[in-house]
NUNUVO-139533 format. One record per residue: residue in one letter; x, y, z of N, C-alpha, C, CB in turn. Coordinates in steps of 0.001 Angstrom, whole numbers, plus 500000, padded with zeros to 6 digits. Glycine has a CB too. Example, Ala and Ser with C-alpha at 12.3 -4.5 7.8 and 13.67 -1.06 7.14 Angstrom:
REM residues 2
a513190494310507800512300495500507800513200496700507800511308495527509046
s512850497750507080513670498940507140512900500030507870514084499402505725
This chain:
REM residues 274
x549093528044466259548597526719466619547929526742467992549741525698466603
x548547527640468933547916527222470392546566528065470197548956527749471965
x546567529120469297545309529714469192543998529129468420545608530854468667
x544829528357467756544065527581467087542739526343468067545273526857466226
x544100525691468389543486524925470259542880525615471005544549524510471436
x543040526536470983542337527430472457540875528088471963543550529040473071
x540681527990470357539469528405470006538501527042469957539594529214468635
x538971525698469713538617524063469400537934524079470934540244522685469046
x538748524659471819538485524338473233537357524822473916539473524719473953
x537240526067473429535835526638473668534756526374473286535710527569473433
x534887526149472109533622525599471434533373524540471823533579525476470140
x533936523683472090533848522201472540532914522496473912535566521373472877
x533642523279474900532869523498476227531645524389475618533857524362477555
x531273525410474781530000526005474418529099524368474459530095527007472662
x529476523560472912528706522469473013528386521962474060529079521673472480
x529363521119474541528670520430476075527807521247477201529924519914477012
x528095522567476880527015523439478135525623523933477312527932525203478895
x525551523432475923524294523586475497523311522319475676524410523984474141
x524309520669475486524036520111475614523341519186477030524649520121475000
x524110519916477590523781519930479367522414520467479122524891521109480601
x522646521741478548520900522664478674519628521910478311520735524057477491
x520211520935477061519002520516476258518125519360476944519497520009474831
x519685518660477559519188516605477784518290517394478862520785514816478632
x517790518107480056516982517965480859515383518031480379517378518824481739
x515143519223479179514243519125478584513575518361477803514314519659478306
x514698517720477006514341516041476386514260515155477005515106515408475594
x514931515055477866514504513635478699513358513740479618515692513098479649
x512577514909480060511667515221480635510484515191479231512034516556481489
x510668515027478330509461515354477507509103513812476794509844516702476272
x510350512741477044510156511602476586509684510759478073511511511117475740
x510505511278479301509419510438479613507832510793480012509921509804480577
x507673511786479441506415512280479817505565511404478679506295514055479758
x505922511889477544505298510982476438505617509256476729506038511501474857
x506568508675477300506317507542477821505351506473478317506700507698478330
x505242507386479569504436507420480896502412507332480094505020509428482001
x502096508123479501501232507863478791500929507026477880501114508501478504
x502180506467477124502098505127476110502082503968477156503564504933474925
x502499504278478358502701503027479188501033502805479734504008503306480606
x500763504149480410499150503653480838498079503713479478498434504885482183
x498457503436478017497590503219477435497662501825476785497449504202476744
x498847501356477076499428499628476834498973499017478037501302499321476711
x498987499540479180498786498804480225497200498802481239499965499233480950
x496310499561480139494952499652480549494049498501479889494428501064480180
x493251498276480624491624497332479742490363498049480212491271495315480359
x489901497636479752488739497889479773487787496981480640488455497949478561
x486945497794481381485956496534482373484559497546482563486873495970484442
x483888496454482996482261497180483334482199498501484129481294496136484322
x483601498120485211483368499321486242484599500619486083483462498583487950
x484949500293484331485579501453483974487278500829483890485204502772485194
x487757501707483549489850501498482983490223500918484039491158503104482751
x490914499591483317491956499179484606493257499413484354491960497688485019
x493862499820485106495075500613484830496096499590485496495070502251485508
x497813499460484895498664499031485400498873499208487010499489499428484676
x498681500603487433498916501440488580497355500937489464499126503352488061
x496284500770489336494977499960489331495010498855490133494599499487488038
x496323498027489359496525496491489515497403496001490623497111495934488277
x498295497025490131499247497340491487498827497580492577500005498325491457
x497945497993492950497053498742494210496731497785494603495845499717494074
x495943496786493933494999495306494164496384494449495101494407494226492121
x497157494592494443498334493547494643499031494204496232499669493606493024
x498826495312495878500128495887497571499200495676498784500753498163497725
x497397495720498421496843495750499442496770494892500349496041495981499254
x496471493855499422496610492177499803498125491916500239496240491064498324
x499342492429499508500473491895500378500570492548501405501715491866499856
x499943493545501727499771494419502831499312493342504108498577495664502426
x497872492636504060497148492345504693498313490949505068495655492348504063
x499301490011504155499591489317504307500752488992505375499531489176503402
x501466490134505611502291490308506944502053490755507992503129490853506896
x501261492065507411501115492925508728499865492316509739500733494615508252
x499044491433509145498341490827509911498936489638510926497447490445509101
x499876488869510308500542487894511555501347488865512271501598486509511041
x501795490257511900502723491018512944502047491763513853503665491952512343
x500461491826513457499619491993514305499273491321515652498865491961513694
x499022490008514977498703488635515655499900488592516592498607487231514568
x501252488576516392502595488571517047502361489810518408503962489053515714
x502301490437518240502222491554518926501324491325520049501839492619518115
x500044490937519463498584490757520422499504489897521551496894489646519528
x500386488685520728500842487632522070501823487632523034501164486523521708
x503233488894522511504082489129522892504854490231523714504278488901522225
x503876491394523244504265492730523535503977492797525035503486493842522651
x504786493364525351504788493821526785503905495326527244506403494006527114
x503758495857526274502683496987526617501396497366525706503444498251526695
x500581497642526260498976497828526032499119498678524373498054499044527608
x499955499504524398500340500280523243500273499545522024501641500800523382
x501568499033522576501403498023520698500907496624520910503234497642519675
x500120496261522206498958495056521927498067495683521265498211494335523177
x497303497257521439495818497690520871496328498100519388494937499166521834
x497636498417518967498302498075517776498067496741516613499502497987518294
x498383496051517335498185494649516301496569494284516657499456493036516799
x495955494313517508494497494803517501493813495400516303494379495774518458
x493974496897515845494027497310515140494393496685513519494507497984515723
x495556496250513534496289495449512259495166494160511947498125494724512778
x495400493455512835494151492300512536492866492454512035493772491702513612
x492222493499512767490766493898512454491017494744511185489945494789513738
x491493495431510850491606496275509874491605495403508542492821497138510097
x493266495167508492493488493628507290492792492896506947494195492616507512
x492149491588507979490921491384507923490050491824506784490546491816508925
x489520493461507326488438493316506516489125494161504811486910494176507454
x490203494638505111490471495209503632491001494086502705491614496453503646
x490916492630503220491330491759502460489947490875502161492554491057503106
x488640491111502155487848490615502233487534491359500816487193490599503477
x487857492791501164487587494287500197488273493641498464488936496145501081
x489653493564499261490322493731497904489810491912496737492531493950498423
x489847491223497888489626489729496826488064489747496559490102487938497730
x487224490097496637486061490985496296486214491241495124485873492177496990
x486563492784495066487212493468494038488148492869493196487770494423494511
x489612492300493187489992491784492202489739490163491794491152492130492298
x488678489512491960488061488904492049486659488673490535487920489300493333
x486337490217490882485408491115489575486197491738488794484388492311490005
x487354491908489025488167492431487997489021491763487193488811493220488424
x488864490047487340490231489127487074491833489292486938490044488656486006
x492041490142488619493164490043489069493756488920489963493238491025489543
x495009488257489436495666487297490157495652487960491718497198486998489477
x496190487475492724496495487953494063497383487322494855495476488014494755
x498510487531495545499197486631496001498524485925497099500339487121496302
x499094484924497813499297483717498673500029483956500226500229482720497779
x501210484532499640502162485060500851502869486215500361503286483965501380
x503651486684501837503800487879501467505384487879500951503387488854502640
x506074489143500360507000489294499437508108488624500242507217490772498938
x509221488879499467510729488569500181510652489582501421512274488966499040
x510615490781501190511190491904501890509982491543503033511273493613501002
x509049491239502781508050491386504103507927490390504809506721491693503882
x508817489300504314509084488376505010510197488126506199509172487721504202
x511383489033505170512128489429506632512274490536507559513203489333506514
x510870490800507215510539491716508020509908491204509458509684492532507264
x509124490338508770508579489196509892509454488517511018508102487985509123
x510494488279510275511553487363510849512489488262511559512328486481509737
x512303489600511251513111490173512407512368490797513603513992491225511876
x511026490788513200509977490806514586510290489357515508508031490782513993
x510276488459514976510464487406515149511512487004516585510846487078513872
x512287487248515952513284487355516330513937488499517691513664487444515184
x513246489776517380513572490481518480512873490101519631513418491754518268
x513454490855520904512934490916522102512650492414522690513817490162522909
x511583492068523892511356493495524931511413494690524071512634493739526192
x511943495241524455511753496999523799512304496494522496512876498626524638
x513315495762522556514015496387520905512282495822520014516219495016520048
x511977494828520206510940494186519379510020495609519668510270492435519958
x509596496271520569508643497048520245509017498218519250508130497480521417
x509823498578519063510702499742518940510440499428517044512652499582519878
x510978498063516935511423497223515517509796497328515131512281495244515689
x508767497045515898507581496510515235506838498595515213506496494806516544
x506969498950515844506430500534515565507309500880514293506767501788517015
x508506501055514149508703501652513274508504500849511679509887502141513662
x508953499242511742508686499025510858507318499078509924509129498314511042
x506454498907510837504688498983510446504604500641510279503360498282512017
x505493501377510819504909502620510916505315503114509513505402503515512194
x506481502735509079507374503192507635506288502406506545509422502396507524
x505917500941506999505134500410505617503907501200505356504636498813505713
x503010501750506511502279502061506452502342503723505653501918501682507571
x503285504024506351503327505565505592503908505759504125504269506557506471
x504032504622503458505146504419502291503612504319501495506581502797502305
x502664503116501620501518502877500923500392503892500972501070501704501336
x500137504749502269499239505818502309499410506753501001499474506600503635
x500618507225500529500910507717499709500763507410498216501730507838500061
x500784506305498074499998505694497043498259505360497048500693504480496922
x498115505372497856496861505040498667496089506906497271497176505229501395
x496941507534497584496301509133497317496171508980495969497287510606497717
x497464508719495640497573508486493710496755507925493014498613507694493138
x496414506749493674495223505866493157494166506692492937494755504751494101
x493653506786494276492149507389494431492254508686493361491731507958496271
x493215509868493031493483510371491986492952510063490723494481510301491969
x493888509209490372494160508481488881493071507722488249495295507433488958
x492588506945489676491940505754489069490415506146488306491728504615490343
x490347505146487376488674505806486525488134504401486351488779506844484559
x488556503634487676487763502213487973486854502410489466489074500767488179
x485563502279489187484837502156490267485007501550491730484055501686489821
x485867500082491552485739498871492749487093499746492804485583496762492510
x487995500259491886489555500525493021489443501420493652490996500839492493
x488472502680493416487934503990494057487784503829495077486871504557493704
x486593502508495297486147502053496590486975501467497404485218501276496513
x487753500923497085488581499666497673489548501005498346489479498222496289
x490332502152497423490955503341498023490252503554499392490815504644497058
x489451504554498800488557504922500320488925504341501647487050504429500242
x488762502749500961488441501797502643489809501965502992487877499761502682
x490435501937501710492292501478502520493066503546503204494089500473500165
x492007503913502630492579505289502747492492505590504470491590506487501713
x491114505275505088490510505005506249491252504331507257489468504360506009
x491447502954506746491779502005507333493628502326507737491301500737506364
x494444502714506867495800502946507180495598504028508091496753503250505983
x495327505348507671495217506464508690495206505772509743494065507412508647
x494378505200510346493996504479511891494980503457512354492520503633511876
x495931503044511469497182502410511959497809502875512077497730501704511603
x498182504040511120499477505265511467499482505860512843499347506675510476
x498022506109513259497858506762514161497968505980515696496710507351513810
x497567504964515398497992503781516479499211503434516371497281502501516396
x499834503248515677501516502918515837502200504597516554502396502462513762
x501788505635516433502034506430516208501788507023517982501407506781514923
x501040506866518446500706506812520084501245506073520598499536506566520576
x502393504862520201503141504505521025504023504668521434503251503969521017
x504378506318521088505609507206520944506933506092520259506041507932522717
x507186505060519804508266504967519802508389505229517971508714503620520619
x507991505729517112508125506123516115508913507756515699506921505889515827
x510301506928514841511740508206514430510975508842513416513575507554513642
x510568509863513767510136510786512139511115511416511660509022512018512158
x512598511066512676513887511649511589514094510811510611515371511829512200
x514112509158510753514193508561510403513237507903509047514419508317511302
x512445508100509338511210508046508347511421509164507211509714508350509196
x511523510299507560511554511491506723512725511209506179511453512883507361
x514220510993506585515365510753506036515265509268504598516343510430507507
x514148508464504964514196507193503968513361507994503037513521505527504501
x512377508291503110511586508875502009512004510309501271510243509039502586
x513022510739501467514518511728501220515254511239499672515934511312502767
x514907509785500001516188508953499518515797508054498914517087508407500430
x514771507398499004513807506603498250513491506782496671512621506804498922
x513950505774495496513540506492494360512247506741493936514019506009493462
x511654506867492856509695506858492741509841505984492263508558507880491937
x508266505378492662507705503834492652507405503646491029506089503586493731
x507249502842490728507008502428489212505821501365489644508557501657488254
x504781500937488832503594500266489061504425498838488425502030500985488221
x504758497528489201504844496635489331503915495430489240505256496846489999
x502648495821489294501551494479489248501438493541488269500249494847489239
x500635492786487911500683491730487189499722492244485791500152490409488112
x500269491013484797499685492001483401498197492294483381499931491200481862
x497663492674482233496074493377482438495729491529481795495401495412481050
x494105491643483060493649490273483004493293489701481451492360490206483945
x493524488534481501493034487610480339491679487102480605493977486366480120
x491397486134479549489966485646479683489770484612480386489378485358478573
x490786483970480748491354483362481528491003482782483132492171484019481420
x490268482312484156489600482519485321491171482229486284488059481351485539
x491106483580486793492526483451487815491945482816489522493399485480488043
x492896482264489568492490481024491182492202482410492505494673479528491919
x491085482083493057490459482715494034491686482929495108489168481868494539
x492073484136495835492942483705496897492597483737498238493979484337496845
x493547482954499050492892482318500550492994483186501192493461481153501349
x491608483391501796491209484375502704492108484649504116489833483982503036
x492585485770504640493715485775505644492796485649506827494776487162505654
x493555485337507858492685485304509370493548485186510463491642484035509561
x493574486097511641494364485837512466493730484077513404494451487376513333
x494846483320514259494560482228514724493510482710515536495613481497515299
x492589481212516331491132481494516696491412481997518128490024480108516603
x492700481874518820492923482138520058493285483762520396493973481192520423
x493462484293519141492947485459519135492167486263519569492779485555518609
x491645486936520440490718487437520776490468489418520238490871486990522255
x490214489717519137490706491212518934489328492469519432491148491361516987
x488999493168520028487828494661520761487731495422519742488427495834522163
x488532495741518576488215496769517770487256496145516983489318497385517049
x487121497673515740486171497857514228486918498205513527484996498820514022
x486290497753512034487316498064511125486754499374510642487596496946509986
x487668500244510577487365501620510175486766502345509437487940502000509994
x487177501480508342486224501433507151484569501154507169486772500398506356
x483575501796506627482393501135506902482046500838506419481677501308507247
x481085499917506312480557498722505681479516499104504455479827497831506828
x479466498777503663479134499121502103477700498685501552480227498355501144
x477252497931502600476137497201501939476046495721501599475976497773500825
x474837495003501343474753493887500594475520493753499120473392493733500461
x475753492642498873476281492450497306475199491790496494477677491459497179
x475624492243494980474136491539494502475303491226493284472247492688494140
x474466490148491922475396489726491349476192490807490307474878488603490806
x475559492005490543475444493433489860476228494248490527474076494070489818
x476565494342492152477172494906492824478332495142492329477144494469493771
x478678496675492550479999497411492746480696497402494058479808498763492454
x479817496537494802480630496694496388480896495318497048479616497595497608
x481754495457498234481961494333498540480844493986499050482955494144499211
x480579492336499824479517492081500582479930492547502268479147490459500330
x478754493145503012478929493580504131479669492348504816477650494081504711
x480125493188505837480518491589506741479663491722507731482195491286507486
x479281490101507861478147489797508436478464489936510274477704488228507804
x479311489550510687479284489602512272479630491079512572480435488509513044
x479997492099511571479875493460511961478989494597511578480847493846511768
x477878493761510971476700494946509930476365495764511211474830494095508976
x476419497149510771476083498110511565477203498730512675474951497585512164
x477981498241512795479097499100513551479475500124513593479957498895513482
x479915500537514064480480502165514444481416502106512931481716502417516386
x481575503572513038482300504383511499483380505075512263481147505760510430
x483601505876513357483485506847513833485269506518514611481923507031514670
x485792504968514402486868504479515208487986505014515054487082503291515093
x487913505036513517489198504958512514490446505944513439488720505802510650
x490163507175513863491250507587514455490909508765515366492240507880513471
x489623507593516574489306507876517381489976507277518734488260507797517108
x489279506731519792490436506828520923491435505293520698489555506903522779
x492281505709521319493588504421521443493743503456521805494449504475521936
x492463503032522720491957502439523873491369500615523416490605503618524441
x491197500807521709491299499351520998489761499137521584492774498038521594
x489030499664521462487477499597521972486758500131520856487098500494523376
């Protein structure tokens, strides 16, 4: 009898250590086959080529992008105690600005919804800029802008990858440009943990494309253009350069008019917010 058990027992552990062997290969091959049923449910079709779930998503992070980090810009310009992270939110304003001009442009021609305000999470993000003082607030506003920024660059890549839509290609580019030159400005104000940064993105699970469904025929409501207040005064360019006139045919945004012709050359040139 105990030999009997002691042979039940092995086999039992053979099974489970084959079964161990197998689930990594199956579950790697379903969601692979997944992942492809998902971007072929979650694509349409448009003039300027596939709009993709991951597409839509892009449209959507850019704009919630522009929707915080621009008043934490604006915050900064009024509060900060050093030149560092004033030519910082400098930067944030002018930049946002114009990649939100980019993206409602673009999803605009693409009949993508766009938000209004920005998420939960970027809201108390706000509120703890808000809220801090002196160094800790500088400390809070470098790293936090410095982590959002380096979290979306990375998607920023995938896109421009993936995408086989013309206006998100473009819209990449600008945002590809345009972040670099914030990283790099948050990033000269020495107070940015790259233990810390490297340790969240360690630990972080992978992103899943979240945006809103593929457009209907439907006319989705225009969204309100962002702007820092008029007492603002911001010296920079937006990094990105300017694309041209729009025509009703255009693949591009319309130039912006109080900066046609500006320098290209800023993006993550000197620190100096000039």
């Amino acid at each position: 009898m105990r030999h009997i058990n002691g042979t039940k027992l092995i086999v039992a552990a053979l099974v489970a250590t084959l079964v161990a062997l197998i689930f990594p290969v199956w579950s790697y091959a379903d969601r692979s086959g997944t992942g492809k049923a998902e971007l072929d449910a979650g694509t349409v079709n448009t003039r300027w080529g596939p709009l993709s779930a991951q597409d839509r998503d892009f449209l959507v992070k850019v704009r919630l992008a522009g929707l915080w980090e621009l008043p934490a810009g604006q915050q900064a310009m009024e509060r900060a105690p050093t030149k560092a992270i004033r030519d910082c939110g400098d930067h944030l304003i002018v930049g946002h600005t114009d990649l939100d001009e980019r993206v409602r442009f673009a999803a605009g021609k693409l009949g993508v919804e766009l938000p209004n305000e920005p998420n939960d999470q970027q809201q108390g993000w706000l509120r703890e800029l808000t809220e801090a003082q002196g160094v800790t607030y500088e400390r809070k506003f470098a790293m936090l802008l410095r982590s959002a920024h380096g979290k979306v660059f990375g998607q920023i890549g995938a896109v421009r990858n993936n995408t086989r839509n013309t206006l998100v290609r473009q819209l990449a580019d600008a945002a590809n440009v345009t972040v670099l030159d914030h990283i790099t400005m948050l990033e000269r104000t020495g107070m940015v943990d790259f233990d810390a940064i490297a340790n969240d993105a360690a630990t972080a699970p992978p992103a899943r494309p979240t945006g809103p469904p593929p457009p209907s025929s439907t006319i989705v409501p225009a969204p309100i253009p962002i702007a820092p207040g008029d007492e603002v005064e911001t010296t920079s360019k937006p990094s990105a350069s300017p694309t041209g006139e729009s025509t009703a045919d255009s693949t591009t945004k319309p130039q912006l008019g109080s900066r046609s012709g500006s320098g290209t050359d800023h993006g993550t040139g000197s620190g100096d917010g000039n």
